[in-house]
Backbone as a printed PyTorch tensor [residue, N CA C, xyz], in Angstrom:
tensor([[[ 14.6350,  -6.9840,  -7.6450],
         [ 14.1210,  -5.7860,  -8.2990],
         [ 13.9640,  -6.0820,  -9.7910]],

        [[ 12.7470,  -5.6010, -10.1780],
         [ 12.6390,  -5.2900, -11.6270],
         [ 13.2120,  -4.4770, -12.4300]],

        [[ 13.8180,  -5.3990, -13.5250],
         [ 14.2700,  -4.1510, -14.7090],
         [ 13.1930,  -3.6390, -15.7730]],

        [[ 13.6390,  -2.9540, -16.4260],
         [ 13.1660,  -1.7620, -17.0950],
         [ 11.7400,  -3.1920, -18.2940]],

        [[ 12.6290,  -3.8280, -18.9390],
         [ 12.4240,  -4.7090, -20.0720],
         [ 11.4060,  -6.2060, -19.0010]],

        [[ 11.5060,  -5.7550, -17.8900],
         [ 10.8810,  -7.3490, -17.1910],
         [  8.5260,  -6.4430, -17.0730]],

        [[  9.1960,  -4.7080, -17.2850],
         [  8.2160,  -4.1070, -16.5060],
         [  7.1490,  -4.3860, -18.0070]],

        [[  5.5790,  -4.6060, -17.6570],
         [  4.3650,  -4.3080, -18.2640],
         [  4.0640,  -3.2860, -18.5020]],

        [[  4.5200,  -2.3610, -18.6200],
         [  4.1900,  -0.2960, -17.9530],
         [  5.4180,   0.2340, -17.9310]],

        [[  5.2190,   1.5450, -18.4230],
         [  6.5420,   2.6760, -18.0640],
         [  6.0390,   2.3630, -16.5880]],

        [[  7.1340,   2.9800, -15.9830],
         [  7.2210,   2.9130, -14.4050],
         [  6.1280,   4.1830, -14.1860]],

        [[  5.8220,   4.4040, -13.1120],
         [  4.8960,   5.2780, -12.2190],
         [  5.5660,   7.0430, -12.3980]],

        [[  6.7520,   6.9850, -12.3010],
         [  7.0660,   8.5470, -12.3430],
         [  7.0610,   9.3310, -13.8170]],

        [[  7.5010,   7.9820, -15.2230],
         [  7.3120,   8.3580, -16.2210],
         [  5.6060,   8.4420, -16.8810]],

        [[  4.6790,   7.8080, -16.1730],
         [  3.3060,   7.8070, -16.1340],
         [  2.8310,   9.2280, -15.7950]],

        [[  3.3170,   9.7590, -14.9130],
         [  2.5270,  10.6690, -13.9300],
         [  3.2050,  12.1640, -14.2360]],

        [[  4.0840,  11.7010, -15.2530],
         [  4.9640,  13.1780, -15.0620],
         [  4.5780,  14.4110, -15.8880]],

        [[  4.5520,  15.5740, -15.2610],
         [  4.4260,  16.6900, -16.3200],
         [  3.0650,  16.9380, -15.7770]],

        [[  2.3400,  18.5270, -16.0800],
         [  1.2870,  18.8480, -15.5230],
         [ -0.3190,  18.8130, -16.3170]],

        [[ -0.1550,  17.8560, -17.4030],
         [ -1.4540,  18.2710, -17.9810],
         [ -1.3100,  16.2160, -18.0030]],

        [[ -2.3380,  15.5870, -18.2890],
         [ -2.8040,  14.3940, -18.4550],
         [ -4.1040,  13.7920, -18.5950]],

        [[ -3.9450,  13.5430, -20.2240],
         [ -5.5540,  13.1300, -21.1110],
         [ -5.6590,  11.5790, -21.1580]],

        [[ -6.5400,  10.7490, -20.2180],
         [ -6.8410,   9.5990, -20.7020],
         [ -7.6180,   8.9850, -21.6480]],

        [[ -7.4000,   7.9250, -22.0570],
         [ -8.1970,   7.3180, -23.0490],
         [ -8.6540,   6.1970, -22.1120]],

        [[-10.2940,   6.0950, -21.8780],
         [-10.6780,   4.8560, -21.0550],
         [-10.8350,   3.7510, -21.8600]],

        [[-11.1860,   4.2600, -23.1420],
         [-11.4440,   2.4660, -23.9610],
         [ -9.8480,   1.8230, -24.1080]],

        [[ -9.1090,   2.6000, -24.9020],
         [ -7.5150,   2.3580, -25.3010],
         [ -6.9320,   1.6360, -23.6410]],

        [[ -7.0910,   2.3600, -22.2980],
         [ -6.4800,   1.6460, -21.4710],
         [ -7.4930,   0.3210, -21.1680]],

        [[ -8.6700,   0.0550, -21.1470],
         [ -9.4820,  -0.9790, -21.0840],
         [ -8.5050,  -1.8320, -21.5290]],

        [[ -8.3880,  -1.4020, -23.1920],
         [ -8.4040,  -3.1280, -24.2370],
         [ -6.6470,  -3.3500, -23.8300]],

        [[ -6.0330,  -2.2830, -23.5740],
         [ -4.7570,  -3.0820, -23.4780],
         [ -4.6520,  -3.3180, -21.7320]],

        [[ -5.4170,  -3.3060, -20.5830],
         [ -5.2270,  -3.9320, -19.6430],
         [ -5.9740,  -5.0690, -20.0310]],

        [[ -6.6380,  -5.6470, -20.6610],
         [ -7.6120,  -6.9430, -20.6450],
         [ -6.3170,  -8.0550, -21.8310]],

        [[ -5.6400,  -7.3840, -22.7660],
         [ -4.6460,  -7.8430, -23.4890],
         [ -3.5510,  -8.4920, -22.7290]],

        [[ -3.0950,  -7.8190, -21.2930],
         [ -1.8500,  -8.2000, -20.9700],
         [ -1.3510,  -9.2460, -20.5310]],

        [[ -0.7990, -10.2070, -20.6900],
         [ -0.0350, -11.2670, -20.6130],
         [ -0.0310, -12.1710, -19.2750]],

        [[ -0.0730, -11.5590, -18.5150],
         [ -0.1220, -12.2820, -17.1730],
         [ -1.3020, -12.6150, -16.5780]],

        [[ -1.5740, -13.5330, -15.6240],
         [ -3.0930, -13.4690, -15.1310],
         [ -3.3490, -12.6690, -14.3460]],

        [[ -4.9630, -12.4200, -14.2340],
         [ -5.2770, -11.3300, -13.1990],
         [ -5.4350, -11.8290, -11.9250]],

        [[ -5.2400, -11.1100, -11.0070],
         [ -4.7730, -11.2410,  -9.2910],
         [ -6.6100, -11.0190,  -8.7580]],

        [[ -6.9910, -12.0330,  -8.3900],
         [ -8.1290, -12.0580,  -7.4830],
         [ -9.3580, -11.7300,  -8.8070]],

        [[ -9.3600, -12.2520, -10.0720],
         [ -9.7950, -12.4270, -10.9720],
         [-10.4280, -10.8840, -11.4680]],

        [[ -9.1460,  -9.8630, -11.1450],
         [ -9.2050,  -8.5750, -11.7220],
         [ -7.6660,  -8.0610, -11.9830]],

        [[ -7.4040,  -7.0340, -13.0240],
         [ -6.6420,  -6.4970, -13.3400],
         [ -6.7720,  -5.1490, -13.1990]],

        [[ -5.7070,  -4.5180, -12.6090],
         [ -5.8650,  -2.9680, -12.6110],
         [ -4.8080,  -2.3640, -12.8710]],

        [[ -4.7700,  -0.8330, -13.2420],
         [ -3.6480,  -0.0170, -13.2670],
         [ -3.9930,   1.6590, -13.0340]],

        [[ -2.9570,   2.0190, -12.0140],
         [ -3.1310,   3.5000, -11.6500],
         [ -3.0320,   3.9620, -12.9870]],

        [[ -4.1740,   5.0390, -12.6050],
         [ -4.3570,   5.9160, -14.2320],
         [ -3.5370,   7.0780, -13.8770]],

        [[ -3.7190,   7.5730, -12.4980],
         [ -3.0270,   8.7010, -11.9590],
         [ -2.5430,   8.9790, -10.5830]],

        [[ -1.3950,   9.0700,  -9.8980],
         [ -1.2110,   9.4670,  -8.8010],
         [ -0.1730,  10.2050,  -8.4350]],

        [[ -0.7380,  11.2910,  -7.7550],
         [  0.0430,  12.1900,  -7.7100],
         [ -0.7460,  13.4980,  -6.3380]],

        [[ -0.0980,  13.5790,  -5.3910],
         [ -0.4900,  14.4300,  -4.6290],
         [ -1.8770,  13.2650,  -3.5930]],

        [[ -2.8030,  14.2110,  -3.5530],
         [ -4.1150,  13.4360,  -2.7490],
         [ -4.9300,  12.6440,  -3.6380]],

        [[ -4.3390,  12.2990,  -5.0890],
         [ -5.4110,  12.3280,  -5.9910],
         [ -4.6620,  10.8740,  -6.8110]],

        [[ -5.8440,   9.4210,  -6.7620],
         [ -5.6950,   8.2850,  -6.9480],
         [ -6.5950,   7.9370,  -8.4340]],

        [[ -6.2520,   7.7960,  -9.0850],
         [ -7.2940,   7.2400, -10.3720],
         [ -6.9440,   5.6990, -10.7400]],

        [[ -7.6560,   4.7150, -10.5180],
         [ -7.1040,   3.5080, -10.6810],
         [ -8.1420,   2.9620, -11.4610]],

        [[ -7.8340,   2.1400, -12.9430],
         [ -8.3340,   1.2460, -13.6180],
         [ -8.8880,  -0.0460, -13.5350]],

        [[-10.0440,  -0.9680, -13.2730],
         [ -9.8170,  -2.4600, -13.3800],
         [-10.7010,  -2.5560, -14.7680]],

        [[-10.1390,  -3.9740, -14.2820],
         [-11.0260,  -4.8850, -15.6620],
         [-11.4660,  -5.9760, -14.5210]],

        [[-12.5120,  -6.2910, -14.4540],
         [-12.8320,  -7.4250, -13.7200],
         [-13.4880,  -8.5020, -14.2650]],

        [[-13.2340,  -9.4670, -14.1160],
         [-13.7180, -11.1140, -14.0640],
         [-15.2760, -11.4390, -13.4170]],

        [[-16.3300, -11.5810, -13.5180],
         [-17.4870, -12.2930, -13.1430],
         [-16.4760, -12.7070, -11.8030]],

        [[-17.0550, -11.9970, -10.7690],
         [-16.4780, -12.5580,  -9.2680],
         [-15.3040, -12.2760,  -8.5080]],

        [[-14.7180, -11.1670,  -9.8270],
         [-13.7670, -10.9650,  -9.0020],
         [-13.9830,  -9.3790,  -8.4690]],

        [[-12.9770,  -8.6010,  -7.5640],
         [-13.0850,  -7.9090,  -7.0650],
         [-12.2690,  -7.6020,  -5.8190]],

        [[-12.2800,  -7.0220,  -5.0180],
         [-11.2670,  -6.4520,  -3.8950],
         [-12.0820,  -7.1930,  -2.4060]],

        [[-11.2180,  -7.4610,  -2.0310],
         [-11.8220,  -7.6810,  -0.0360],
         [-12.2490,  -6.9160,   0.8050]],

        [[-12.8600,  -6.7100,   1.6640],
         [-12.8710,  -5.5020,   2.7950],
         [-11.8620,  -5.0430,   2.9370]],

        [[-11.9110,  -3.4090,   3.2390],
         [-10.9170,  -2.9100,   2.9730],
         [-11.5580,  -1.2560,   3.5400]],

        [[-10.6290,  -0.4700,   3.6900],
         [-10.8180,   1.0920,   3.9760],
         [ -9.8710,   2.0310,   3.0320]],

        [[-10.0310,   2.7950,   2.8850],
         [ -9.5420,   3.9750,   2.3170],
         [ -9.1830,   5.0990,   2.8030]],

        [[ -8.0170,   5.4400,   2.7660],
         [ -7.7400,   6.9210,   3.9460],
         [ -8.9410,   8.5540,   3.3600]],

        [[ -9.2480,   8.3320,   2.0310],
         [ -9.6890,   9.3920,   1.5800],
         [-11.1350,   9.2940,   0.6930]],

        [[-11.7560,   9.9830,   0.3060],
         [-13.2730,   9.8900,  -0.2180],
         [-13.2740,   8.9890,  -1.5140]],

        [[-13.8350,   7.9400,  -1.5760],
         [-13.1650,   7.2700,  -2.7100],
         [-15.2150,   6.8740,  -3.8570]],

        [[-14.6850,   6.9830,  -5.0370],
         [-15.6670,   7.2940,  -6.0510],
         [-15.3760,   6.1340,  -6.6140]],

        [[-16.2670,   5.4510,  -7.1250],
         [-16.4940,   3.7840,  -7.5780],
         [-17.6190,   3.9090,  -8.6470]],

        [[-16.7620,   4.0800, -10.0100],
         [-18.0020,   4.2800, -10.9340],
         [-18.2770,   2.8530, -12.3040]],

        [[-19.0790,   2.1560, -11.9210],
         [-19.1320,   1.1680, -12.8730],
         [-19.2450,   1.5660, -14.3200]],

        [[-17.9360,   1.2780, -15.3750],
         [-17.8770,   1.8160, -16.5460],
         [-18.9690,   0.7160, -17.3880]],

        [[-18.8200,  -0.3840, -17.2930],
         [-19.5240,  -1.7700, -17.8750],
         [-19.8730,  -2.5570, -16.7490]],

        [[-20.6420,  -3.1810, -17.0890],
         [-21.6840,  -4.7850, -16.3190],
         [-22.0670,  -4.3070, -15.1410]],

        [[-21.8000,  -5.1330, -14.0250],
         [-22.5870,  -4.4600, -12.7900],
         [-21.5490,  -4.8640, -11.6850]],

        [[-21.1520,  -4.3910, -10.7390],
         [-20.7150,  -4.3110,  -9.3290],
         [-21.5460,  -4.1310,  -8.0340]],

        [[-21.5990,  -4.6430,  -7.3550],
         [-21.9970,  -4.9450,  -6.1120],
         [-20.6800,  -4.2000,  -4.8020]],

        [[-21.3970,  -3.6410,  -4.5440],
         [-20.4860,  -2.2950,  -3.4670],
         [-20.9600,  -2.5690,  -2.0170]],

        [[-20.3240,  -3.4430,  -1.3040],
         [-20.6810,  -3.7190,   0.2980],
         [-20.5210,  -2.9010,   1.1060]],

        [[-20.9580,  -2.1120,   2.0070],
         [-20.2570,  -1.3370,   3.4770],
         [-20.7610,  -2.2650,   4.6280]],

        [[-20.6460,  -1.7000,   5.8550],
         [-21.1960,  -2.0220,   7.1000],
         [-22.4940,  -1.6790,   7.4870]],

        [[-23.1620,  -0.9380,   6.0910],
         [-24.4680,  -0.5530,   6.5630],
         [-25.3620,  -0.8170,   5.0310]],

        [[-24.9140,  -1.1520,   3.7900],
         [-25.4360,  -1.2520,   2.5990],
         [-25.1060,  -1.8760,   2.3170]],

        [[-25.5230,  -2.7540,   0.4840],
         [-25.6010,  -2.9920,  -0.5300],
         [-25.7150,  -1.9050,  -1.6010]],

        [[-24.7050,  -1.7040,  -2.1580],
         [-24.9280,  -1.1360,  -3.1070],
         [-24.7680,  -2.2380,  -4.4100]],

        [[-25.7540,  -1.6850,  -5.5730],
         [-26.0500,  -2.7490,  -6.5590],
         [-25.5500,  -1.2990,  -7.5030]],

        [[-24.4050,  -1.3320,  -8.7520],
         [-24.3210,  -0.5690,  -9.9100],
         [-24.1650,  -0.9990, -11.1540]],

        [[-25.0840,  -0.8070, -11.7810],
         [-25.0030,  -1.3710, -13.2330],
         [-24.4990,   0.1250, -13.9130]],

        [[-24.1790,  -0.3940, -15.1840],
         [-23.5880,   0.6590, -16.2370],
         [-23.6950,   1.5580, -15.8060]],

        [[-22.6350,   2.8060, -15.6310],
         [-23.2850,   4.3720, -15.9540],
         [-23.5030,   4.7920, -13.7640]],

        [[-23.1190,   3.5540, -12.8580],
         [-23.9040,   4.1860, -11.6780],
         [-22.4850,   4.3870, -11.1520]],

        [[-22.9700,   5.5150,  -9.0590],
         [-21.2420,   5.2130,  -9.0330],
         [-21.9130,   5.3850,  -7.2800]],

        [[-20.7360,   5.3320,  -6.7210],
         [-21.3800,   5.3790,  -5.2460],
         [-20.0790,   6.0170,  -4.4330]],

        [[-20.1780,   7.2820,  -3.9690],
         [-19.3040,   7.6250,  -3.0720],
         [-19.1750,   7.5750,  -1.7430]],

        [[-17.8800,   7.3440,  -0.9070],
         [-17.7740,   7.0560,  -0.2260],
         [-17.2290,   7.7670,   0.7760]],

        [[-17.3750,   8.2960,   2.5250],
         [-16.5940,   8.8120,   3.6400],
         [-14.9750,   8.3760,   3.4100]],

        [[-14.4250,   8.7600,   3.8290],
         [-13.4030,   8.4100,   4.2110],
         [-13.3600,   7.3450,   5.5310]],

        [[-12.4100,   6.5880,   5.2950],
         [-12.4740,   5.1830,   6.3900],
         [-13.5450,   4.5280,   6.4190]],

        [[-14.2420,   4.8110,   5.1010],
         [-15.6650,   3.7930,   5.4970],
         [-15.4610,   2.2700,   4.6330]],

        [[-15.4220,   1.0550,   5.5290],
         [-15.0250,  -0.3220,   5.1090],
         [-15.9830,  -0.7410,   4.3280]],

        [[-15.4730,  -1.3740,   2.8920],
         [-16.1220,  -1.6910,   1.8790],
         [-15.5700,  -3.0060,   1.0130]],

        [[-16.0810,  -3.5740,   0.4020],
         [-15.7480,  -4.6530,  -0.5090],
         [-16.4430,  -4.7290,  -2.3170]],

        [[-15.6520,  -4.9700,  -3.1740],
         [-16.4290,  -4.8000,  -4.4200],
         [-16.3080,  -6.2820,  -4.6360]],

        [[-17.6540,  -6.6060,  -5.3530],
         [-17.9480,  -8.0710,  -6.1350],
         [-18.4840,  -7.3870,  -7.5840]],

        [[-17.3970,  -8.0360,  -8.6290],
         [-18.3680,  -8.2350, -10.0050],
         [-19.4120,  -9.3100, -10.1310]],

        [[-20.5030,  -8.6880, -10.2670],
         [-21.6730,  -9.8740, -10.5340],
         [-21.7100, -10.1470, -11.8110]],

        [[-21.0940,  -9.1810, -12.8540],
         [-20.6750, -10.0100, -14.4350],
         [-19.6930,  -9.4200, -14.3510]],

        [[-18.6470,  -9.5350, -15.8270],
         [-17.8100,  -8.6620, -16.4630],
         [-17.8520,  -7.6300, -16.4460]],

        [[-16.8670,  -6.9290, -15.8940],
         [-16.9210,  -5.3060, -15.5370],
         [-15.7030,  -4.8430, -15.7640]],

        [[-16.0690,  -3.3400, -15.9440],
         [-15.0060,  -2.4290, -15.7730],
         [-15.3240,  -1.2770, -14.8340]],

        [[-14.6480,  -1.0420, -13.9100],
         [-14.8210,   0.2230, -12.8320],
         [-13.9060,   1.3820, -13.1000]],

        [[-14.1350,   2.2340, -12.8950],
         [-13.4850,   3.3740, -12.2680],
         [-13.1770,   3.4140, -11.0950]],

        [[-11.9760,   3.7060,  -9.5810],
         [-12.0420,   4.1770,  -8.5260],
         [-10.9190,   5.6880,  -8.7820]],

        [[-11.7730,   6.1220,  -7.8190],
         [-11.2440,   7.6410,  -7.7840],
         [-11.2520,   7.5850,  -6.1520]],

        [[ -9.6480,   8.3240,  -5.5860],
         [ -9.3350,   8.5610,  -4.6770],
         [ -9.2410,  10.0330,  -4.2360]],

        [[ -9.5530,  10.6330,  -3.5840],
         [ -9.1460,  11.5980,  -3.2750],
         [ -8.8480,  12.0410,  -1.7620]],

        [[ -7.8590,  12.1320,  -1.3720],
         [ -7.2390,  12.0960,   0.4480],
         [ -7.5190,  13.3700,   0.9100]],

        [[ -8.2650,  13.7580,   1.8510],
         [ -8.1330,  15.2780,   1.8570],
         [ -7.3200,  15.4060,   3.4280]]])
């Protein structure tokens, strides 16, 4: 187990706690792209929010990197903040440059590729 001083992050309950919560997307950008360790599958991420049905997760991605096939129990929102992402299902290509986003069914199997340097948004929501 991790101690307090080994952790990158307040822990998850001191993150999430209390009922109002204002992010800053550039401020969490530059200090997830800052942090010390390497990134896992040539991306870095961090929950922005979770709590209840409701998932907000950060990356920074690498030219190529990105997540595997994969499903989601709940409607999940994939909004390219910078460069472009490539959004796979079983029936598309999705191509998003800056500014695009592509939502998704629930349980519908998907894979993300950065085709440059990116930053995404995913938004979860379980209903």
């Amino acid at each position: 187990m991790s101690t307090s001083k080994d952790r990158l992050r307040p822990p998850p309950a001191e993150r999430f706690a209390g009922p109002e919560h204002r992010l800053d997307l550039g401020t969490a950008l530059e200090a997830l792209r800052r942090e010390p360790h390497e990134g896992t599958e040539k991306h870095r991420q961090i929950s922005l929010f979770h709590k209840g049905p409701l998932r907000i997760v950060l990356f920074a991605l690498e030219t190529g990197g990105g997540l595997p096939a994969h499903r989601a129990p709940g409607f999940v929102v994939i909004h390219t903040l910078r460069g472009r992402i490539s959004v796979k299902t079983l029936n598309e290509t999705h191509d998003l440059p800056t500014g695009q986003m592509v939502m998704l069914d629930p349980e519908v199997v998907h894979d993300v590729t950065a085709t440059e340097e990116s930053d995404m948004l995913l938004t979860i929501a379980i209903s």
